[in-house]
N, C-alpha and C positions, 0 to 999 in steps of 0.2 A: 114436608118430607113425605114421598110416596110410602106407603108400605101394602107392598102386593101379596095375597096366597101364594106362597110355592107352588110348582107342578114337576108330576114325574123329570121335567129336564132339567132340573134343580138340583137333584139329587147329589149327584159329580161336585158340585161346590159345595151343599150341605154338610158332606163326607168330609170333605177337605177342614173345613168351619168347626166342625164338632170334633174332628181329629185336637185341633187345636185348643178348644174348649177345656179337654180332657186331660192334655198336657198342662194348661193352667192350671189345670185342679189335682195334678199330681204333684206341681212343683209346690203347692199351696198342703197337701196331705198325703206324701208320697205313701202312708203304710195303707193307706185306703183306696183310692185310685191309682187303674193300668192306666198308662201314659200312649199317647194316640189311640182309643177306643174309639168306637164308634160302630150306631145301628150298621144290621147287612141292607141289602137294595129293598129285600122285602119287605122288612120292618119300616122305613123310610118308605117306602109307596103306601102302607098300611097309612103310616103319619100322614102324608099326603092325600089321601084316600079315601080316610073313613070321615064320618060326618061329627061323630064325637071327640074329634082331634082336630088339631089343625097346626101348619105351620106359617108363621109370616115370616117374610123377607124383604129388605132395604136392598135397594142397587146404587150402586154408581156406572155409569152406564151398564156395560152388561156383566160388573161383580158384584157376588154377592156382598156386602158390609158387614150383615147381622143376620141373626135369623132368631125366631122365638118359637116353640114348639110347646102348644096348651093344649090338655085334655081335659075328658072327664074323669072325676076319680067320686068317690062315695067312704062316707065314713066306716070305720070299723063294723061289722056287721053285730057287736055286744051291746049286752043290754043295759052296759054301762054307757054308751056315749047315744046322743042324741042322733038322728039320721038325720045327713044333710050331704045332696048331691055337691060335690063345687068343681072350681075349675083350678089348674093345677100347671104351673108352669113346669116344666121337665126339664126344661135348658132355654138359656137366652146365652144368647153371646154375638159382642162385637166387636169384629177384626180391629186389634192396635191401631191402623191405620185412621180410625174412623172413633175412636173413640172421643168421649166427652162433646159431643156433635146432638147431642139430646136424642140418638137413634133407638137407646133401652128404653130412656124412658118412652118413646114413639109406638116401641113394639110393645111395653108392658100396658101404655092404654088399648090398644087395639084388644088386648086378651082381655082386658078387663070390658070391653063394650062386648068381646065373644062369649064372656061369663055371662054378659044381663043377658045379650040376646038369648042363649040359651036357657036364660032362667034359672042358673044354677047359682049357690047360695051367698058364696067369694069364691076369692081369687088366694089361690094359694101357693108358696115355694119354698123352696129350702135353699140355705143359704150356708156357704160354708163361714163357719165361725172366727177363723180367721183372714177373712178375705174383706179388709175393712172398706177398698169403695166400692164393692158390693151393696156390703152392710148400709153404710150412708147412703145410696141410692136409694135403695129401699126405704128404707125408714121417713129419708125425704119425700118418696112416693105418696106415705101413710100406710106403709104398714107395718104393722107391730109382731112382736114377739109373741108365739103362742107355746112353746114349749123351749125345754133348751136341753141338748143329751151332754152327759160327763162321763169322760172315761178314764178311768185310772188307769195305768199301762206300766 
């Protein structure tokens, strides 16, 4: 499986992909997530752009599949947590059509090879709670649980 850097001509499908993303994740926690959300052109050129970010993307000929969007992030700046630069997945998502085709996992290694390259500590994400083959992806990946939030409502 290819999986290329984005570039600014990308955008137009990214928009589309992340619209979607967001809708999954409202129908998954409607009181916390707006349904079709999504970066403006700037912020998404930023994403494309800057060198402390990056976005990957899977094709099928010229559609996009999937896309995965890794930065840098840094721990709390207290003098209670230890400092440690890492890398930070913001969104991964692949279009129904393409799913279960090993495309997350394709993109979630790539982030993880942009985490050494960069030399930053791990790899990190958030994962909604009840989004279970999310959650089995992940954990099949190797990774674990580092906190967990509860809210009473």
């Amino acid at each position: 499986m290819f999986i290329e850097t984005a570039n600014l001509t990308d955008i137009g499908a990214l928009t589309t992909l992340y619209q979607a993303l967001t809708t999954e994740m409202h129908a998954f926690q409607p009181t916390n997530y707006q349904e079709k959300s999504s970066p403006d052109f700037f912020t998404w050129k930023m994403m494309v752009e800057d060198k402390r970010q990056t976005v990957y993307i899977t094709r099928n000929q010229d559609q996009i599949t999937g896309f995965c969007h890794v930065t840098t992030a840094q721990t709390s700046p207290s003098n209670l947590f230890i400092s440690h630069k890492f890398a930070y997945v913001t969104a991964l998502y692949v279009h129904p059509d393409y799913r279960r085709q090993g495309i997350a996992t394709a993109l979630l290694a790539k982030a993880r090879t942009w985490q050494k390259e960069k030399q930053l500590a791990f790899l990190e994400l958030t994962v909604l709670g009840n989004n279970q083959s999310a959650l089995q992806l992940y954990q099949k990946l190797g990774f674990v649980t580092q906190n967990q939030t509860l809210r009473q409502v």
